[in-house]
N, CA, C and O atoms as a CHARMM CRD file, in Angstrom:
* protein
*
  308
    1    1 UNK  N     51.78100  -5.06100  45.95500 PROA 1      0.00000
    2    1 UNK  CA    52.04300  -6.42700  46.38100 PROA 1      0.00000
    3    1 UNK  C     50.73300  -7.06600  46.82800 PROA 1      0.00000
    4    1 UNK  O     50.15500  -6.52000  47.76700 PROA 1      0.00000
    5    2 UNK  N     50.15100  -8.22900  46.24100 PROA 2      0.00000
    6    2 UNK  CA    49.09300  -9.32300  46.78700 PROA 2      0.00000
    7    2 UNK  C     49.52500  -9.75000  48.08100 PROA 2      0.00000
    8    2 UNK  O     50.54100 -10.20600  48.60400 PROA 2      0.00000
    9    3 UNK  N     47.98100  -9.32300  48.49700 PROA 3      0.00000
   10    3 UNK  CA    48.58100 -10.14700  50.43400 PROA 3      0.00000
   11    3 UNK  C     48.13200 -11.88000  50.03100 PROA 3      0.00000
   12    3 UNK  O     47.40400 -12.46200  49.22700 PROA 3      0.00000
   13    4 UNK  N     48.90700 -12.16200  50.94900 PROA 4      0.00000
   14    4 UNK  CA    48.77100 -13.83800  51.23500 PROA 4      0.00000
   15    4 UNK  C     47.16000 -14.44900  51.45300 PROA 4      0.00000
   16    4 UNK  O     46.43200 -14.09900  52.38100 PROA 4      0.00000
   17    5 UNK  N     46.89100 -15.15100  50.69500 PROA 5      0.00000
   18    5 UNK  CA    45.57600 -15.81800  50.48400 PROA 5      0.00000
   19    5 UNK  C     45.38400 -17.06300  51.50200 PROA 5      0.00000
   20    5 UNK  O     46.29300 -17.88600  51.61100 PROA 5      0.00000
   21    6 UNK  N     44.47300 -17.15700  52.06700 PROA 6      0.00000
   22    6 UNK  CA    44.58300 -18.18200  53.11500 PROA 6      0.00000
   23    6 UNK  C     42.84000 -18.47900  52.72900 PROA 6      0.00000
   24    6 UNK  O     41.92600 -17.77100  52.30700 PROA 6      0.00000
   25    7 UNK  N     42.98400 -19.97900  53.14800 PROA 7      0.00000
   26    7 UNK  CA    41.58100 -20.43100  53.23100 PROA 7      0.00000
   27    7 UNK  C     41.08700 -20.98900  54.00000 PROA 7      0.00000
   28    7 UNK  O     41.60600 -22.00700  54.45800 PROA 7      0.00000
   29    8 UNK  N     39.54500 -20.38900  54.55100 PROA 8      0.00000
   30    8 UNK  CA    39.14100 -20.82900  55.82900 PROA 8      0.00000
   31    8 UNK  C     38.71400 -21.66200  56.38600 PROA 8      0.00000
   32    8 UNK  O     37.49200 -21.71800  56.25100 PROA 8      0.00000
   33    9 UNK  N     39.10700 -22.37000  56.97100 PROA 9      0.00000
   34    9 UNK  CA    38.84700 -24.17600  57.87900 PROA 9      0.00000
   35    9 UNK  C     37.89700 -24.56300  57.70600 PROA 9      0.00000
   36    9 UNK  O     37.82800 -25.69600  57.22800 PROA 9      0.00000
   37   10 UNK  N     36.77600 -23.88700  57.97900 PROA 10     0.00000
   38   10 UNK  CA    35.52100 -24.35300  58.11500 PROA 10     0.00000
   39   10 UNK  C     34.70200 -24.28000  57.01600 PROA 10     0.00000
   40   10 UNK  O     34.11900 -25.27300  56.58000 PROA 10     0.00000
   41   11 UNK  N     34.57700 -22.78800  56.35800 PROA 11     0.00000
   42   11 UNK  CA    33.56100 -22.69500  54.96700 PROA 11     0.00000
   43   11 UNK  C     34.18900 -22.79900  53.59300 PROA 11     0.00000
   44   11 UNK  O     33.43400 -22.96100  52.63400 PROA 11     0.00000
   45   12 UNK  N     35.59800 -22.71500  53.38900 PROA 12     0.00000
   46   12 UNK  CA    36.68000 -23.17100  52.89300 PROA 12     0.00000
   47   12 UNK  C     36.65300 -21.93700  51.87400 PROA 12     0.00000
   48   12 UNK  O     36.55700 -22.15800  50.66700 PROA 12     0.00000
   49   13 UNK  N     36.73100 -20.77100  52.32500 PROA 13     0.00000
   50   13 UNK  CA    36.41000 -19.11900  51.36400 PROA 13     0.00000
   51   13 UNK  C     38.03300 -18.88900  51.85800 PROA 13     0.00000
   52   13 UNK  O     38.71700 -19.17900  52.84000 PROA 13     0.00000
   53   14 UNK  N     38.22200 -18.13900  50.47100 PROA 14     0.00000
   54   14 UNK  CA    39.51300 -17.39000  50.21100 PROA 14     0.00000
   55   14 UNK  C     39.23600 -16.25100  50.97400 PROA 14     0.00000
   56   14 UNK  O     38.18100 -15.61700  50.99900 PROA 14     0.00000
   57   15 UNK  N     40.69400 -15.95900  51.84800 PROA 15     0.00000
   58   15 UNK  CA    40.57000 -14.41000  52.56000 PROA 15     0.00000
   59   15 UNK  C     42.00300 -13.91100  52.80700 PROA 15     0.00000
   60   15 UNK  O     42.78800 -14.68300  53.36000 PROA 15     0.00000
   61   16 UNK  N     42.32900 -12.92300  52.51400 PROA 16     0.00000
   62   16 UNK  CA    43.60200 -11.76100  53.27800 PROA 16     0.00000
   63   16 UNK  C     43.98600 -12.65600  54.64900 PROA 16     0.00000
   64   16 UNK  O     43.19100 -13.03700  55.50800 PROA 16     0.00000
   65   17 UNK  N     45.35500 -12.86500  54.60300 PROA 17     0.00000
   66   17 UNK  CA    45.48100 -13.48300  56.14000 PROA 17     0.00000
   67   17 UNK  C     45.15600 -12.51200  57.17100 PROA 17     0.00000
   68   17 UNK  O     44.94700 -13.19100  58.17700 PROA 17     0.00000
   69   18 UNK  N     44.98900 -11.17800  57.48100 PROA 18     0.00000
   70   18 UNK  CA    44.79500 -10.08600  57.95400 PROA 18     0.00000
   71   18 UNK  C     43.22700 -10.31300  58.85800 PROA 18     0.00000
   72   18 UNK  O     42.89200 -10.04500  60.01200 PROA 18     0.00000
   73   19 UNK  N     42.57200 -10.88700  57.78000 PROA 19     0.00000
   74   19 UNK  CA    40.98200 -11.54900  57.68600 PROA 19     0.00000
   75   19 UNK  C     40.89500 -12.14400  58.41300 PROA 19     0.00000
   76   19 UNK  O     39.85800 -11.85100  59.00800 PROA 19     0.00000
   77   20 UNK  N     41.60200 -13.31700  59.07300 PROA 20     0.00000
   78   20 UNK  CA    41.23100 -14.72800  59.56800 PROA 20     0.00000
   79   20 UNK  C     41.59300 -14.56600  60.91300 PROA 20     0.00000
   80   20 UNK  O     42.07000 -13.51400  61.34100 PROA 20     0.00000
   81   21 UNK  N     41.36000 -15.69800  61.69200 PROA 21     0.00000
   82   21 UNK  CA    42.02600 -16.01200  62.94700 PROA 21     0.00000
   83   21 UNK  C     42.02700 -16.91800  63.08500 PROA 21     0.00000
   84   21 UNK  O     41.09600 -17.72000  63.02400 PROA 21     0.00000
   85   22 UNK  N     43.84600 -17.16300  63.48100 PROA 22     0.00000
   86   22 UNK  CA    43.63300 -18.61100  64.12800 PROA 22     0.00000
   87   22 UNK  C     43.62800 -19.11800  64.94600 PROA 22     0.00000
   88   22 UNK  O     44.28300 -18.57200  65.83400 PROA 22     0.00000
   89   23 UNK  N     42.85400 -20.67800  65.40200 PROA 23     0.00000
   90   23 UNK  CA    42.22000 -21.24900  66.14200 PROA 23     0.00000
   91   23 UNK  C     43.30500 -22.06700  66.28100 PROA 23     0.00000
   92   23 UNK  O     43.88400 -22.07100  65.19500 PROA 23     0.00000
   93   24 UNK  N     44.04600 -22.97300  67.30900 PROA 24     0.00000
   94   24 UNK  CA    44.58400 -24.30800  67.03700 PROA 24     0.00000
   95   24 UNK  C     43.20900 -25.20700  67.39000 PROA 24     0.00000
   96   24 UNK  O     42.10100 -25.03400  67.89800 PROA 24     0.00000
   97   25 UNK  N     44.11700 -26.43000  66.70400 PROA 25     0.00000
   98   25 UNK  CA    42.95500 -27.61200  66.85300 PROA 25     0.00000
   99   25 UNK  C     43.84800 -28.67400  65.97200 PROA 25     0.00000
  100   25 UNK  O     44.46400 -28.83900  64.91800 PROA 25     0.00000
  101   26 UNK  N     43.33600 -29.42600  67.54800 PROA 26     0.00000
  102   26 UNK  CA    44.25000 -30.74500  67.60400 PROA 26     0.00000
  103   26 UNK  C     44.78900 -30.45600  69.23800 PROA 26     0.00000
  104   26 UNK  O     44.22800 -29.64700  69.97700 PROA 26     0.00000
  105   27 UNK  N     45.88800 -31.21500  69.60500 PROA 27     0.00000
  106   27 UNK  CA    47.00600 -31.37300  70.64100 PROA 27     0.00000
  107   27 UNK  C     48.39900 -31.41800  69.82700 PROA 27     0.00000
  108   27 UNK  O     48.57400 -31.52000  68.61300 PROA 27     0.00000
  109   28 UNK  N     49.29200 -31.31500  70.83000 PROA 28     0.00000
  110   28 UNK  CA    50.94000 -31.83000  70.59400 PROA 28     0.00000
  111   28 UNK  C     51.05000 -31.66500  69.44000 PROA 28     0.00000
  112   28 UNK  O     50.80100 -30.63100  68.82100 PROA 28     0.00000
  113   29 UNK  N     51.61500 -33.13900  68.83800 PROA 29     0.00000
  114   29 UNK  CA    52.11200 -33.07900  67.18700 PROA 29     0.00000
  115   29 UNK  C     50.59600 -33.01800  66.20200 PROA 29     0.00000
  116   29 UNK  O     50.51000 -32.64900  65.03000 PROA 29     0.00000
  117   30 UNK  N     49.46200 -33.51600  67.12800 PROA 30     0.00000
  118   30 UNK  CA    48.67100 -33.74600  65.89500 PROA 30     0.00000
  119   30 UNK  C     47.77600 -32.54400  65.88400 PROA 30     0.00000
  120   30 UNK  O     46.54800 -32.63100  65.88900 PROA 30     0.00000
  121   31 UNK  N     48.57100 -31.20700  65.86600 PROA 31     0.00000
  122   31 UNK  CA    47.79800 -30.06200  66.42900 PROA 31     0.00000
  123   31 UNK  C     48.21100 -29.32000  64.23800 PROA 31     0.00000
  124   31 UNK  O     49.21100 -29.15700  63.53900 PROA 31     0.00000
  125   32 UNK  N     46.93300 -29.16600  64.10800 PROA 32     0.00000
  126   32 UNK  CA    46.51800 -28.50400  62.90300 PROA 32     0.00000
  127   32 UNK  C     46.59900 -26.70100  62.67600 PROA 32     0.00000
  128   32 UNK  O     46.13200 -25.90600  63.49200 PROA 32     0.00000
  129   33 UNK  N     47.16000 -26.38500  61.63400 PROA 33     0.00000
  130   33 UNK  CA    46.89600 -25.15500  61.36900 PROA 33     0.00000
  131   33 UNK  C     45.31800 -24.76200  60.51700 PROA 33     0.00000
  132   33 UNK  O     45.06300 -25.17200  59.38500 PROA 33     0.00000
  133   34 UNK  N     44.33400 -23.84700  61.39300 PROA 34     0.00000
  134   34 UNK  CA    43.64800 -23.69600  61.49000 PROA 34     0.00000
  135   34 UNK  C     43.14100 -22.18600  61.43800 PROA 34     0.00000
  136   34 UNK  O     42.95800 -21.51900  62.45700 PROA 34     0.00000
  137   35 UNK  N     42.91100 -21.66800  60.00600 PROA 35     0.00000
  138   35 UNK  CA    42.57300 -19.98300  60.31100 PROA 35     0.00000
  139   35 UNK  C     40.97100 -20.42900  60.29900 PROA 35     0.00000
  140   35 UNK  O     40.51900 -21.50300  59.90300 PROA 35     0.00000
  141   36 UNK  N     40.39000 -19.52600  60.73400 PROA 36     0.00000
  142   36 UNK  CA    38.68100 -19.39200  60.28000 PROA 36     0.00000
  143   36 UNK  C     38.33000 -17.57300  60.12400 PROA 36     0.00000
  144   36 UNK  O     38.97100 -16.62800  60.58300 PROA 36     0.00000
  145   37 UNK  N     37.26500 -17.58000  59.42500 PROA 37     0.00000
  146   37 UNK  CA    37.19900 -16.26400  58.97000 PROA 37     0.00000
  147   37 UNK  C     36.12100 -15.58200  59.88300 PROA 37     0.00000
  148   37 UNK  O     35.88400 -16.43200  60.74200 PROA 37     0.00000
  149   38 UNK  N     35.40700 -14.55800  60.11300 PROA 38     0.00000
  150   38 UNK  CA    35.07400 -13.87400  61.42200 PROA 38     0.00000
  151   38 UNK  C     33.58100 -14.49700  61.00900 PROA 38     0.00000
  152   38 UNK  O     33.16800 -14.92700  62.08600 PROA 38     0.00000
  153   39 UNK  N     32.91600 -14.67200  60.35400 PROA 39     0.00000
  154   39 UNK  CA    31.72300 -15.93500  60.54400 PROA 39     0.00000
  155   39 UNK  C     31.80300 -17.29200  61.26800 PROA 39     0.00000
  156   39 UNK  O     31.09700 -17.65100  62.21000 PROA 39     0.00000
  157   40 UNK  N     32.87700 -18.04500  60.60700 PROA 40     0.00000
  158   40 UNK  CA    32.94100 -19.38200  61.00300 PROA 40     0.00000
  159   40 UNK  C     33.26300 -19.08900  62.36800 PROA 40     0.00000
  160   40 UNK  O     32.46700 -19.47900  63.22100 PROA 40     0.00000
  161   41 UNK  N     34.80500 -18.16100  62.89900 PROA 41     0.00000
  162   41 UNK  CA    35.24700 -17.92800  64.17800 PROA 41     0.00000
  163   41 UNK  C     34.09400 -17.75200  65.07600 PROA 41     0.00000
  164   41 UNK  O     34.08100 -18.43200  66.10200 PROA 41     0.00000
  165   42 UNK  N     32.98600 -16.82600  64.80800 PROA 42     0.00000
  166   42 UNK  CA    32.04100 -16.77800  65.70300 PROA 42     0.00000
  167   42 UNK  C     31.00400 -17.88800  66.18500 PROA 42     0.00000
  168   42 UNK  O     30.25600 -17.91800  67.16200 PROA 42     0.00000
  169   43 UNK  N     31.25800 -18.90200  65.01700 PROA 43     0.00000
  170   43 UNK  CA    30.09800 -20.13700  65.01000 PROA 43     0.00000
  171   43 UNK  C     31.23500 -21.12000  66.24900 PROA 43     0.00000
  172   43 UNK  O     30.72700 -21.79100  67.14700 PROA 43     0.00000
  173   44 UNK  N     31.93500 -21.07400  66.16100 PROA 44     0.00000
  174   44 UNK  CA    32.74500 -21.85400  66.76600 PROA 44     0.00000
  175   44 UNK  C     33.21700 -21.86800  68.30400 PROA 44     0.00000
  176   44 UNK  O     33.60000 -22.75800  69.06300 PROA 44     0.00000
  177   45 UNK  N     33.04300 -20.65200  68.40700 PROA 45     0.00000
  178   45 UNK  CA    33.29000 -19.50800  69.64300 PROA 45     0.00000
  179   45 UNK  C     31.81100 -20.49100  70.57500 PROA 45     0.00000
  180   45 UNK  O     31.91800 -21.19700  71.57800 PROA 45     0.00000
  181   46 UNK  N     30.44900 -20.14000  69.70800 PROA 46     0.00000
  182   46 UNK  CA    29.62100 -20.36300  69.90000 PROA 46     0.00000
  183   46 UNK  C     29.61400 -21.52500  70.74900 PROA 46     0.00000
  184   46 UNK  O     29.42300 -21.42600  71.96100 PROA 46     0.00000
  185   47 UNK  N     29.87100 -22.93600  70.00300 PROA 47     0.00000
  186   47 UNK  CA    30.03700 -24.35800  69.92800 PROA 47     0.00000
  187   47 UNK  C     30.81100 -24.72700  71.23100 PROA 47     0.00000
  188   47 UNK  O     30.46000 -25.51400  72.11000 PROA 47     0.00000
  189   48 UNK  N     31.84500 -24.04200  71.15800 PROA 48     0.00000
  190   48 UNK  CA    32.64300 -23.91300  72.39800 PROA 48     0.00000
  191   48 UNK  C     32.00200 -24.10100  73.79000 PROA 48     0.00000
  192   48 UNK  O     32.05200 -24.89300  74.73100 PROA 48     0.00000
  193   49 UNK  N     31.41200 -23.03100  73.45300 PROA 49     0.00000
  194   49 UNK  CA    30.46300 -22.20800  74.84900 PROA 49     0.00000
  195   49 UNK  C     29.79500 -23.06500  74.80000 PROA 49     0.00000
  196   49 UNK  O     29.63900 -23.45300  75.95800 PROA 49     0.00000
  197   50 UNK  N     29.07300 -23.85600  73.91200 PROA 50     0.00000
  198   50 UNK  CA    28.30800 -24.65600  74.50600 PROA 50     0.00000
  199   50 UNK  C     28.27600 -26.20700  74.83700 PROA 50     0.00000
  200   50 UNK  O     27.47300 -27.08000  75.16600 PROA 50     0.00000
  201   51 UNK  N     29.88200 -26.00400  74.50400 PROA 51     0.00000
  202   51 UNK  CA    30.30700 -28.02600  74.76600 PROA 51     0.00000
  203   51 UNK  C     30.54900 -27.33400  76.46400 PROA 51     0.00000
  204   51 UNK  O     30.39900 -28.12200  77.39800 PROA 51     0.00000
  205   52 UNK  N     30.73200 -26.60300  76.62000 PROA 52     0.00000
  206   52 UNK  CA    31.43300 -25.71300  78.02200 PROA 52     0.00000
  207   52 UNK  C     30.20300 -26.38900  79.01300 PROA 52     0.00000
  208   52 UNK  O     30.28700 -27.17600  79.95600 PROA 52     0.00000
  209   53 UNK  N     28.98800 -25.70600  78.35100 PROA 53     0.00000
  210   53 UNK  CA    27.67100 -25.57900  79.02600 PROA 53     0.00000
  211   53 UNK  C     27.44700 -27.03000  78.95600 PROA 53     0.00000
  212   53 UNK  O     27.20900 -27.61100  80.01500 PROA 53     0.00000
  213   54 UNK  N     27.48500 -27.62400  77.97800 PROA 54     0.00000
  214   54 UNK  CA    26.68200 -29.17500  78.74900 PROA 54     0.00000
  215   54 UNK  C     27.78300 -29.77400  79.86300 PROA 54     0.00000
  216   54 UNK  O     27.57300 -30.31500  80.94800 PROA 54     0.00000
  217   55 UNK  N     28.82400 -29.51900  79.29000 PROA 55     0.00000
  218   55 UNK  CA    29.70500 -30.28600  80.46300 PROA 55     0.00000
  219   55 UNK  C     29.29200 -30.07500  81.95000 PROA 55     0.00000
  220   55 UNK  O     29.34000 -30.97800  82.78500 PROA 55     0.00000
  221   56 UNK  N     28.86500 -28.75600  82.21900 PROA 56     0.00000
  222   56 UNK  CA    28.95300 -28.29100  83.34400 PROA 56     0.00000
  223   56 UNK  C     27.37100 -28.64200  83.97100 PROA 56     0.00000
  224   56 UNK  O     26.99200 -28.70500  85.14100 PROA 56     0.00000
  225   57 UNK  N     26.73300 -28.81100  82.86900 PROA 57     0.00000
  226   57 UNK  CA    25.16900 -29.62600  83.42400 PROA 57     0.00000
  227   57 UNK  C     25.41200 -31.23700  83.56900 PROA 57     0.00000
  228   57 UNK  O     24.70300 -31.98800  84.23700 PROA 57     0.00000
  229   58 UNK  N     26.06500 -31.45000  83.13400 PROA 58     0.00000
  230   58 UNK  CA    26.20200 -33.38300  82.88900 PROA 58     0.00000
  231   58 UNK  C     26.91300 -33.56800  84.15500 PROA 58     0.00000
  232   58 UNK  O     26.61800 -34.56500  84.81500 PROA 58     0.00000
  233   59 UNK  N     27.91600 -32.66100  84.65200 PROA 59     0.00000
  234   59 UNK  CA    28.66600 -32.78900  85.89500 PROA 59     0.00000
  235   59 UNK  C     27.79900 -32.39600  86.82600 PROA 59     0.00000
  236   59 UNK  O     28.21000 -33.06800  87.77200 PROA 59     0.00000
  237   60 UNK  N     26.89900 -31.79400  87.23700 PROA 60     0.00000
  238   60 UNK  CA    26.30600 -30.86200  88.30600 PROA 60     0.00000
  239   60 UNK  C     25.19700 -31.86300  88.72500 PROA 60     0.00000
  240   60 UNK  O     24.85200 -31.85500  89.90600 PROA 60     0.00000
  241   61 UNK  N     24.61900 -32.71200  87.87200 PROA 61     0.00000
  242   61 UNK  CA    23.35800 -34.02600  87.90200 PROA 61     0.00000
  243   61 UNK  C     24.17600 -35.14500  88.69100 PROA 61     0.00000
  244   61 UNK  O     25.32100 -35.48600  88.39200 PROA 61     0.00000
  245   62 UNK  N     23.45700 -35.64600  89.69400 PROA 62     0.00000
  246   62 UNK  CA    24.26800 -36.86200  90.34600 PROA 62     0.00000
  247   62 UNK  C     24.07600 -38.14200  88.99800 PROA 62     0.00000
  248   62 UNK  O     23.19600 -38.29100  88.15000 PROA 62     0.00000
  249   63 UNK  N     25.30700 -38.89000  89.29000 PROA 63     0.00000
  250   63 UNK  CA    24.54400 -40.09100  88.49400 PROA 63     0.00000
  251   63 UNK  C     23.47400 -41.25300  88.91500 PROA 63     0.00000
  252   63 UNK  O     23.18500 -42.19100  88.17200 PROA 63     0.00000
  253   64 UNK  N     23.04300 -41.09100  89.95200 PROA 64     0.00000
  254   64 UNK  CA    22.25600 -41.98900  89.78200 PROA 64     0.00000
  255   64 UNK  C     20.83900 -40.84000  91.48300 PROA 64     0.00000
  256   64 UNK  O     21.25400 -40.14100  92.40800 PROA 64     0.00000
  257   65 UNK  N     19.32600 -41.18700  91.13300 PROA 65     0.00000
  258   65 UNK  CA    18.75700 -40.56300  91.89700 PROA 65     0.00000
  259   65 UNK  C     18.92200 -40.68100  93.37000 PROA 65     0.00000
  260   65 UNK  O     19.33000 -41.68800  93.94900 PROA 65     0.00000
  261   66 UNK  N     18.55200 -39.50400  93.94900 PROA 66     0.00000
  262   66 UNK  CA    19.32400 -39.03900  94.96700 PROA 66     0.00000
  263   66 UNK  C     18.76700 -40.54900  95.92100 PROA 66     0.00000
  264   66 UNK  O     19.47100 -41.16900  96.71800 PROA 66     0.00000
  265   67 UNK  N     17.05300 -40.92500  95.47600 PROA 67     0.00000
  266   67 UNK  CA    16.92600 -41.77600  97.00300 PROA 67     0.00000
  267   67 UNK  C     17.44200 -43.27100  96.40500 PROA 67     0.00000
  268   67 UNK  O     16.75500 -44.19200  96.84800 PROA 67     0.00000
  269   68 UNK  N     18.36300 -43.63100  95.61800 PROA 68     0.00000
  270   68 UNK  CA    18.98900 -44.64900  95.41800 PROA 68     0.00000
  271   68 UNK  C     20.56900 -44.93900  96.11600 PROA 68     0.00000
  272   68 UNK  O     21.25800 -45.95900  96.15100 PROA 68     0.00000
  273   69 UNK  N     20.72300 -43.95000  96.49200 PROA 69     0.00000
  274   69 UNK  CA    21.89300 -43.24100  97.03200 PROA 69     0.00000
  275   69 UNK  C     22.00500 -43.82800  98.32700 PROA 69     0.00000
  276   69 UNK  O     23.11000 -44.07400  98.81100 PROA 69     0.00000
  277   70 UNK  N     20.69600 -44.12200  99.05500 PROA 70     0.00000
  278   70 UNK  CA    20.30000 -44.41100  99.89200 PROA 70     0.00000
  279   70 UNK  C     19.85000 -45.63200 100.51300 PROA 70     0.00000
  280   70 UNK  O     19.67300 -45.76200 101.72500 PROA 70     0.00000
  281   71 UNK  N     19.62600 -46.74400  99.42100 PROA 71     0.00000
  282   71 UNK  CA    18.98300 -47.90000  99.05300 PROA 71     0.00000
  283   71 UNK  C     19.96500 -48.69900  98.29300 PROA 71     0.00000
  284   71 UNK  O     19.53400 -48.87900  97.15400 PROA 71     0.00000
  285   72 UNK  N     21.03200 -49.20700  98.46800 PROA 72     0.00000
  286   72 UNK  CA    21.53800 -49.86300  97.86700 PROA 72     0.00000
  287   72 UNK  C     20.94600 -51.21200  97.30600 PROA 72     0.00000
  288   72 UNK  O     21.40500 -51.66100  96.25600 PROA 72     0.00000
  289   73 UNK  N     19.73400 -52.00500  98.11300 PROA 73     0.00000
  290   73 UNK  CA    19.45300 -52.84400  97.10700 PROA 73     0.00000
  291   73 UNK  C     18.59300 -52.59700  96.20100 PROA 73     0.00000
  292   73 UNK  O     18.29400 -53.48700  95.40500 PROA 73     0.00000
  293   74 UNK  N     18.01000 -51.33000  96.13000 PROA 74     0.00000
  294   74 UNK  CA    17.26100 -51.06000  95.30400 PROA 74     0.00000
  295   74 UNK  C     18.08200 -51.04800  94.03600 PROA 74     0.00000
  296   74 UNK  O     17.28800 -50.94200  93.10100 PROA 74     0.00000
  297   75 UNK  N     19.24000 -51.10500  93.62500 PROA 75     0.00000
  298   75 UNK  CA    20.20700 -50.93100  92.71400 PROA 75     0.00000
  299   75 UNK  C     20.14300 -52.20000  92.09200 PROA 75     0.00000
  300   75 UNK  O     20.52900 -52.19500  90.92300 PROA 75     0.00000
  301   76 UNK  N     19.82900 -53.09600  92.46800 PROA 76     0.00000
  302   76 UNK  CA    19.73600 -54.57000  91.55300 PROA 76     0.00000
  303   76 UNK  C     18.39900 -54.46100  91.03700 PROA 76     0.00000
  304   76 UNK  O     18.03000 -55.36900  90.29200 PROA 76     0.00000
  305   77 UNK  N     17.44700 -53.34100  91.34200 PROA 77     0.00000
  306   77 UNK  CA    15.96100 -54.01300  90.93100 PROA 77     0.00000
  307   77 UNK  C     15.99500 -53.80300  88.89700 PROA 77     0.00000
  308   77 UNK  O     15.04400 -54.19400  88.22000 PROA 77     0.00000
């Protein structure tokens, strides 16, 4: 018996469903079936980690410098 052929999200290669993993992607209803194969999965894994990482630098930076914080009319200059 042929195992089930699935093709992968990202590099779009034929593989054994056995092969793949899937990822969801999307939300709710507009949530996609999504296998990726253990290359792409790892690139993605990757990507992840690093939308993770800027978030957590973009949050950790005040928005505006610290001695303005301090100076409110300096805020119109």
């Amino acid at each position: 018996m042929d195992a089930e052929k699935l093709h992968c999200y990202s590099c779009g290669g034929s593989f054994a469903r056995e092969e793949l993993q899937y990822r969801p992607s999307g939300r709710g209803a507009y949530r996609k079936v999504a296998y990726y194969c253990p290359i792409c999965n790892e690139k993605e894994k990757k990507k992840d980690q690093l939308k993770a990482t800027q978030y957590l630098v973009r949050k950790s930076l005040p928005s505006r410098p610290a001695n303005f914080q301090l100076r409110p009319a300096a805020w119109n200059k």
